[in-house]
Structure formats: structure tokens, C-alpha cells
N, CA, C and O atoms as CSV, one atom per row, in Angstrom:
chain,resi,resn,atom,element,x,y,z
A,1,UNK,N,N,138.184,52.580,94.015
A,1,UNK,CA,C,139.004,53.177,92.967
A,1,UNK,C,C,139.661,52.104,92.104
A,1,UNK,O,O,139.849,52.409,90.926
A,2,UNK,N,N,140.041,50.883,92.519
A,2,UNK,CA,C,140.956,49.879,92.082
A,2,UNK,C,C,140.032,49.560,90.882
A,2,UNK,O,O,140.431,49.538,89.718
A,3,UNK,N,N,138.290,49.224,91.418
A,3,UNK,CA,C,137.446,48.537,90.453
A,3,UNK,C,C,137.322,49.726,89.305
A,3,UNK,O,O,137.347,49.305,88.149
A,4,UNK,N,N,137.212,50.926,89.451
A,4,UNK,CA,C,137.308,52.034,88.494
A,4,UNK,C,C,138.625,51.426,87.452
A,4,UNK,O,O,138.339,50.926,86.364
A,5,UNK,N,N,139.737,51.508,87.813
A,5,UNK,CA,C,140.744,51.225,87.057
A,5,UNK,C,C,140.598,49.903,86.394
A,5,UNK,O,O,141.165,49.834,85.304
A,6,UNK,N,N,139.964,48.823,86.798
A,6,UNK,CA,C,140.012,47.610,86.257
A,6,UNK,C,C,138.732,47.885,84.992
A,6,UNK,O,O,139.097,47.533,83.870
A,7,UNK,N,N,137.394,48.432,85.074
A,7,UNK,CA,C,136.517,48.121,84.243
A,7,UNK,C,C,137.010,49.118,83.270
A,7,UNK,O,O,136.438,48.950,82.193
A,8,UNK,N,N,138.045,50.309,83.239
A,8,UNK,CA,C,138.381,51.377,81.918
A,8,UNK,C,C,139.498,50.338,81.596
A,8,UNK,O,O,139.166,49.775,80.553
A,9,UNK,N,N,140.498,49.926,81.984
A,9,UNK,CA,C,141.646,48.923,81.459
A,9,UNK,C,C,141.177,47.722,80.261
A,9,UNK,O,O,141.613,47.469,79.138
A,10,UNK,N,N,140.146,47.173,81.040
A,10,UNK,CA,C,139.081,45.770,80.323
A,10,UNK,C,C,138.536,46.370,79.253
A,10,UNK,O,O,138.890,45.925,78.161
A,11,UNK,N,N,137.563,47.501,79.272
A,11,UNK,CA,C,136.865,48.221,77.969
A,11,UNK,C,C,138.043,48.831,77.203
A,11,UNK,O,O,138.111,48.571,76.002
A,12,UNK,N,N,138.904,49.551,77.713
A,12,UNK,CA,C,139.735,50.211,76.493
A,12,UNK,C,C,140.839,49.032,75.656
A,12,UNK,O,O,141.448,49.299,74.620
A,13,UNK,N,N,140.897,47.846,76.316
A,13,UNK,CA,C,142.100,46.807,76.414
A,13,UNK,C,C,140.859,46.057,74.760
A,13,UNK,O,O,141.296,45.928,73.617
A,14,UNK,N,N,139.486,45.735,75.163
A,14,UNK,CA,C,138.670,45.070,74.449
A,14,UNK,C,C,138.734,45.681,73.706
A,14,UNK,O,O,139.411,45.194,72.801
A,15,UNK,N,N,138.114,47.305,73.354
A,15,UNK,CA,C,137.887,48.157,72.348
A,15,UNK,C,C,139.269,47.796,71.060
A,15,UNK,O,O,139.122,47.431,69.893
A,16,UNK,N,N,140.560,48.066,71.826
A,16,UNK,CA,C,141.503,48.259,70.888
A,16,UNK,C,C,141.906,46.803,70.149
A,16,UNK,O,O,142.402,46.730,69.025
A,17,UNK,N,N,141.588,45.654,71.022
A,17,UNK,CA,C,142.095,44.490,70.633
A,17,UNK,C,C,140.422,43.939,69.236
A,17,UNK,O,O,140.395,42.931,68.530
A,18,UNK,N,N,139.633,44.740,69.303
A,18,UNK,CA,C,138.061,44.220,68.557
A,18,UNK,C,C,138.726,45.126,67.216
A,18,UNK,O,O,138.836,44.518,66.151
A,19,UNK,N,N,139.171,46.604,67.283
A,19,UNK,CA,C,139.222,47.734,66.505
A,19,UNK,C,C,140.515,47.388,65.707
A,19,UNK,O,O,140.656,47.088,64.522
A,20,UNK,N,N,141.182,47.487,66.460
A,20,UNK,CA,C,142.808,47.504,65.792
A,20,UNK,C,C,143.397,46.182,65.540
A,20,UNK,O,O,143.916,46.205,64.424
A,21,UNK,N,N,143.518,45.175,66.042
A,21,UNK,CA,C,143.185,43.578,66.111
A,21,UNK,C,C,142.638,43.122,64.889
A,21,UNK,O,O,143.275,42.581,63.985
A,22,UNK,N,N,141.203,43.413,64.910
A,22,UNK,CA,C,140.319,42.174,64.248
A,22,UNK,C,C,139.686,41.421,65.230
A,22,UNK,O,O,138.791,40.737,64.733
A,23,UNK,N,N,139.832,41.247,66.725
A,23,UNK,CA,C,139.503,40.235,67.421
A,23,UNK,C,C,138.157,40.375,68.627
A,23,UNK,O,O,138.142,40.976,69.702
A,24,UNK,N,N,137.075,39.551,67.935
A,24,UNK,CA,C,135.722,39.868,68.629
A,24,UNK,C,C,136.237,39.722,69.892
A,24,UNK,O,O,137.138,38.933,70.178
A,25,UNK,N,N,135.580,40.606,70.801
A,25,UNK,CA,C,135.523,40.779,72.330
A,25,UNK,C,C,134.398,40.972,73.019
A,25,UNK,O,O,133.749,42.011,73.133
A,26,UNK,N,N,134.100,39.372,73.706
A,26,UNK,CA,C,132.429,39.533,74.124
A,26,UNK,C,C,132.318,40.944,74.959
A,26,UNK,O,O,131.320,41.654,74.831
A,27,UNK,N,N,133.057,41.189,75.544
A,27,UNK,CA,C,133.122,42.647,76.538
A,27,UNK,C,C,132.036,43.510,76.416
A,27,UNK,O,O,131.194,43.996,77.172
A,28,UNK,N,N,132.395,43.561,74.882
A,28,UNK,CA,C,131.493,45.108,73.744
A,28,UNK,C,C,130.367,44.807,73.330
A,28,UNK,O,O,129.762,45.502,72.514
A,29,UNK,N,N,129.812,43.485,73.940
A,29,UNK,CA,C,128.597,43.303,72.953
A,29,UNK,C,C,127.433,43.778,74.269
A,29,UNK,O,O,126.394,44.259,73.817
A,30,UNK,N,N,127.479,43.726,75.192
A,30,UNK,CA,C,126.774,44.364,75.918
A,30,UNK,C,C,127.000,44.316,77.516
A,30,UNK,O,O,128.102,44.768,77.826
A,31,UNK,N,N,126.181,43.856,78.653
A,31,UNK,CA,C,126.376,43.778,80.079
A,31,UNK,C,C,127.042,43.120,80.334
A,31,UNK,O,O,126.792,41.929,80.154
A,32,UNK,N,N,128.025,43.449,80.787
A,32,UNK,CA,C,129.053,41.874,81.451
A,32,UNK,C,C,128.409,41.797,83.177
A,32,UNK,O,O,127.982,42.697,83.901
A,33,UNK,N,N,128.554,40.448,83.390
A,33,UNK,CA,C,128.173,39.750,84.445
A,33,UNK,C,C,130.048,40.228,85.347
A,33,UNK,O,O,130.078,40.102,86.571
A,34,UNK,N,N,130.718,40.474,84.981
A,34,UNK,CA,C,132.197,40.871,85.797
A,34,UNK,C,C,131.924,42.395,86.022
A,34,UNK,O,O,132.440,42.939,86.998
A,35,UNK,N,N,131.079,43.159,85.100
A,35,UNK,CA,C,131.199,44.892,85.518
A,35,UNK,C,C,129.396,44.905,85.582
A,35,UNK,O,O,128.922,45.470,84.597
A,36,UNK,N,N,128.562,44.482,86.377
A,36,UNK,CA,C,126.956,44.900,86.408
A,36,UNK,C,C,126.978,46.468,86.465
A,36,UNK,O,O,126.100,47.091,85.868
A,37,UNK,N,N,127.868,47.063,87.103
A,37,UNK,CA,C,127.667,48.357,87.086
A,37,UNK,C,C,128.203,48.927,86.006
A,37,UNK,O,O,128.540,50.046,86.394
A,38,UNK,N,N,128.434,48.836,85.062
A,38,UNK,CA,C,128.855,49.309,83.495
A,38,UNK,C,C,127.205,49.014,83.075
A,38,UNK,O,O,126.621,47.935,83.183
A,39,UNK,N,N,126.599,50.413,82.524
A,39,UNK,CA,C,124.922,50.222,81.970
A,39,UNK,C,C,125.784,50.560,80.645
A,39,UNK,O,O,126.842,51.170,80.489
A,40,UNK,N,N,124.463,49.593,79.316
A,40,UNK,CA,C,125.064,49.965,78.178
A,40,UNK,C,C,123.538,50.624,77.180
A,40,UNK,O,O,122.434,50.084,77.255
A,41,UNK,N,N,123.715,51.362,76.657
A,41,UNK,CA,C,122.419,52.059,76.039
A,41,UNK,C,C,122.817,51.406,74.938
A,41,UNK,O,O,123.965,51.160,74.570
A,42,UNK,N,N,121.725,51.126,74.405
A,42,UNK,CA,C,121.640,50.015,72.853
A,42,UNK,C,C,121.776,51.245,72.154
A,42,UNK,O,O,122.940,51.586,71.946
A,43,UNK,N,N,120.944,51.942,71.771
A,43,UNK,CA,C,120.686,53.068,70.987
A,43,UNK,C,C,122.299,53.376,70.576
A,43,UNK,O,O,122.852,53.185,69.493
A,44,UNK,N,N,122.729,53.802,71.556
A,44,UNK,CA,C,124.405,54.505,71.195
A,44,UNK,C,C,125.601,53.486,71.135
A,44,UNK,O,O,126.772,53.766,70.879
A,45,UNK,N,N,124.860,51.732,71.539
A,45,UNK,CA,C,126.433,51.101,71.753
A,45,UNK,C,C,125.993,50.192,70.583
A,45,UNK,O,O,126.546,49.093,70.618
A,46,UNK,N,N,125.170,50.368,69.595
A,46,UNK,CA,C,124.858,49.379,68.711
A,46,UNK,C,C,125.900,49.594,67.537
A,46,UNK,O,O,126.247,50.724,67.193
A,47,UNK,N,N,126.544,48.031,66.736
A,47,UNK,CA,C,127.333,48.189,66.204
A,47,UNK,C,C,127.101,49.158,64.856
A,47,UNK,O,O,126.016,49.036,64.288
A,48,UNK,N,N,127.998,50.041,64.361
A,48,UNK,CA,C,127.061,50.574,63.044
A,48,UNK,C,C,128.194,50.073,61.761
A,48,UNK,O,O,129.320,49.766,62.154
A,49,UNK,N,N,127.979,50.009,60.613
A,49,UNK,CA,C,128.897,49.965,59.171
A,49,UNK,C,C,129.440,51.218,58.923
A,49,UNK,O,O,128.773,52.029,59.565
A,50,UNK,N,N,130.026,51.586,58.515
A,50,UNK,CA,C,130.694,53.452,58.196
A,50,UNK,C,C,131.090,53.117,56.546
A,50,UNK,O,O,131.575,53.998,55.837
């Protein structure tokens, strides 16, 4: 449960600091070697322009 809480803390902590920030966060760019069990689908996690 602890590791549950640590890999949503790290992704939502990255997300907001890349989004709201300005500040790249290798986290988001794809597999981290700290969460192997976080799978990332390219298709849906690819960056898009809006």
C-alpha cells in the first residue's frame, strides 16, 4: 500500500510541477526505472499541442 501511495504522490507531484510550473519532469516522459510497474501506453501518454 505504502508503494501505491508513493508512485500517485511522484506522478501527481511531476504532473503539476511540468503543468502548472513550467518544469520538465523526466517522470512523464515514459517508464521509470523507480516505478517498473507503472506501464505507459504511447498512444494515450504522447505529448499533444491544444
Amino acid at each position: 500500500m505504502i508503494q501505491v501511495v508513493d508512485i500517485t504522490s511522484s506522478y501527481v507531484t511531476a504532473f503539476f510541477d511540468q503543468y502548472l510550473k513550467g518544469e520538465p519532469r523526466r517522470l512523464l516522459e515514459g517508464p521509470s526505472q523507480r516505478f517498473p510497474e507503472v506501464k505507459f501506453d504511447q498512444a494515450y501518454t504522447q505529448k499533444r499541442d491544444f
